[in-house]
BATI-736408 format. One line per field, with one value per residue (C-alpha): residue number from 1; residue in one letter; x, y, z. Coordinates in Angstrom, 2 decimals, padded with zeros to 5 digits, always signed. Layout:
<pts>
resi: [NUM;...]
resn: [A;...]
u: [X;...]
v: [Y;...]
w: [Z;...]
</pts>
This chain:
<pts>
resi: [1;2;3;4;5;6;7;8;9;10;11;12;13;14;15;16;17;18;19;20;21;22;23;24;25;26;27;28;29;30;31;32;33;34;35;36;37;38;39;40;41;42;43;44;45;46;47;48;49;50;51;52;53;54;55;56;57;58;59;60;61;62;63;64;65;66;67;68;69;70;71;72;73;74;75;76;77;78;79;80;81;82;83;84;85;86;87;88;89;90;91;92;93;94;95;96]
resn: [X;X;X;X;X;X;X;X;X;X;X;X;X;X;X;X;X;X;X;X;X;X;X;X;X;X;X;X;X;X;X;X;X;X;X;X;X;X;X;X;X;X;X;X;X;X;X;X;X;X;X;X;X;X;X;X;X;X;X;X;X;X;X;X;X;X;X;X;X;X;X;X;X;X;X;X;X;X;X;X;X;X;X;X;X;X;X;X;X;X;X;X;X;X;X;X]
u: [-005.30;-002.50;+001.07;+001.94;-000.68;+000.15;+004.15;+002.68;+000.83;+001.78;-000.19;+000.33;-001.14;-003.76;-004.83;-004.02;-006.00;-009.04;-008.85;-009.18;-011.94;-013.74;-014.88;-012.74;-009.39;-005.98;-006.44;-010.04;-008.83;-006.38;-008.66;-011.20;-008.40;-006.73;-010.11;-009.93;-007.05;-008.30;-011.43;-009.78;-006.78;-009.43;-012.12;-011.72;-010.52;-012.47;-010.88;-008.85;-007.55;-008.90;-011.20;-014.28;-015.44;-018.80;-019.33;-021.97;-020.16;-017.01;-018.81;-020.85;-017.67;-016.18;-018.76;-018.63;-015.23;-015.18;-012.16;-014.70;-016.67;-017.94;-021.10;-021.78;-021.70;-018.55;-017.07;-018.74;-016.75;-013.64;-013.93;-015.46;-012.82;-009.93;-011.78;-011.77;-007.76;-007.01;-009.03;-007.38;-003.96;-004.57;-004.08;-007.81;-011.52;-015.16;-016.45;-019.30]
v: [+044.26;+046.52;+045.06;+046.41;+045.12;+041.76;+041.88;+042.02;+038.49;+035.27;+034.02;+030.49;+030.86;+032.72;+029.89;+027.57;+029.54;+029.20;+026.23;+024.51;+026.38;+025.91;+023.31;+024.29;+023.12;+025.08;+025.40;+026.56;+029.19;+030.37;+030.48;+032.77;+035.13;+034.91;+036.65;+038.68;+040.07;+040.84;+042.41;+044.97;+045.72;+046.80;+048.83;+052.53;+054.63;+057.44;+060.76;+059.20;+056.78;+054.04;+051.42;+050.64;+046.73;+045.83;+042.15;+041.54;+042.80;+040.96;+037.14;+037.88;+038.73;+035.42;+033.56;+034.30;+033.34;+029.77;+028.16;+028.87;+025.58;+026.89;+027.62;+031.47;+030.30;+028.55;+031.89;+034.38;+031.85;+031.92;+035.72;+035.91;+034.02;+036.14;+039.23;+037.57;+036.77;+040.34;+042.13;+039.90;+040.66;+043.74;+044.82;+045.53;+046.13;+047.13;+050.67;+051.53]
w: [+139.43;+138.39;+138.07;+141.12;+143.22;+141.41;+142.38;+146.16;+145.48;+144.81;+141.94;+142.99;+146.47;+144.66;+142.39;+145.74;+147.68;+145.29;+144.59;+147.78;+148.13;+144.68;+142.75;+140.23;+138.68;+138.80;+134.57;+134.85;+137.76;+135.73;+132.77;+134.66;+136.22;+132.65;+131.03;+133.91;+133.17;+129.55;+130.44;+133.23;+131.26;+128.20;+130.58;+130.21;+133.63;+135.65;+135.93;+139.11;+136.21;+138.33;+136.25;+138.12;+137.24;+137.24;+138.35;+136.26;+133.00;+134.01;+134.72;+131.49;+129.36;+131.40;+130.16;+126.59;+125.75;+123.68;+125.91;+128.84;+130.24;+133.39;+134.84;+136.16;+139.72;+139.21;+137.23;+140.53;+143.00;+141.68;+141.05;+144.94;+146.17;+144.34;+146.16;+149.39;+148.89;+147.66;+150.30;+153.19;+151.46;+151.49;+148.29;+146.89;+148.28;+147.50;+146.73;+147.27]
</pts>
């Protein structure tokens, strides 16, 4: 997410949003978008200067971080459900 696509959420309905759906607490949401964060803002952009994120990279990279307790299902939900926010916000979607 760049900042601008994050001033057109609300992180708190975010983290509500996922966590009514999840079996996950607020802190362990937060965690996982926290990482997130970290692991998009370090990826390296296309010639578009878009950065393309690879699910698989991003749960694994999740995973591996110490403060992380989760299981990779748990991780792929909460990163699902942020999707499924975003895209129904608007503000983000798959390519293909």
């Amino acid at each position: 997410m760049s900042e601008q696509e994050n001033d057109q959420i609300d992180e708190q309905q975010l983290i509500a949003y996922i966590t009514s759906k999840a079996k996950a607490s607020e802190a362990d949401v937060k965690l996982v978008l926290k990482h997130e964060m970290t692991f998009i803002n370090n990826a390296q952009e296309n010639a578009s200067g878009e950065v393309e994120v690879d699910s698989d990279e991003l749960v694994d990279y999740i995973l591996k971080q110490r403060d992380v307790k989760l299981d990779e299902l748990a991780v792929e939900t909460i990163l699902d459900l942020e999707m499924e926010y975003l895209m129904d916000q608007g503000v983000a979607g798959y390519v293909d």
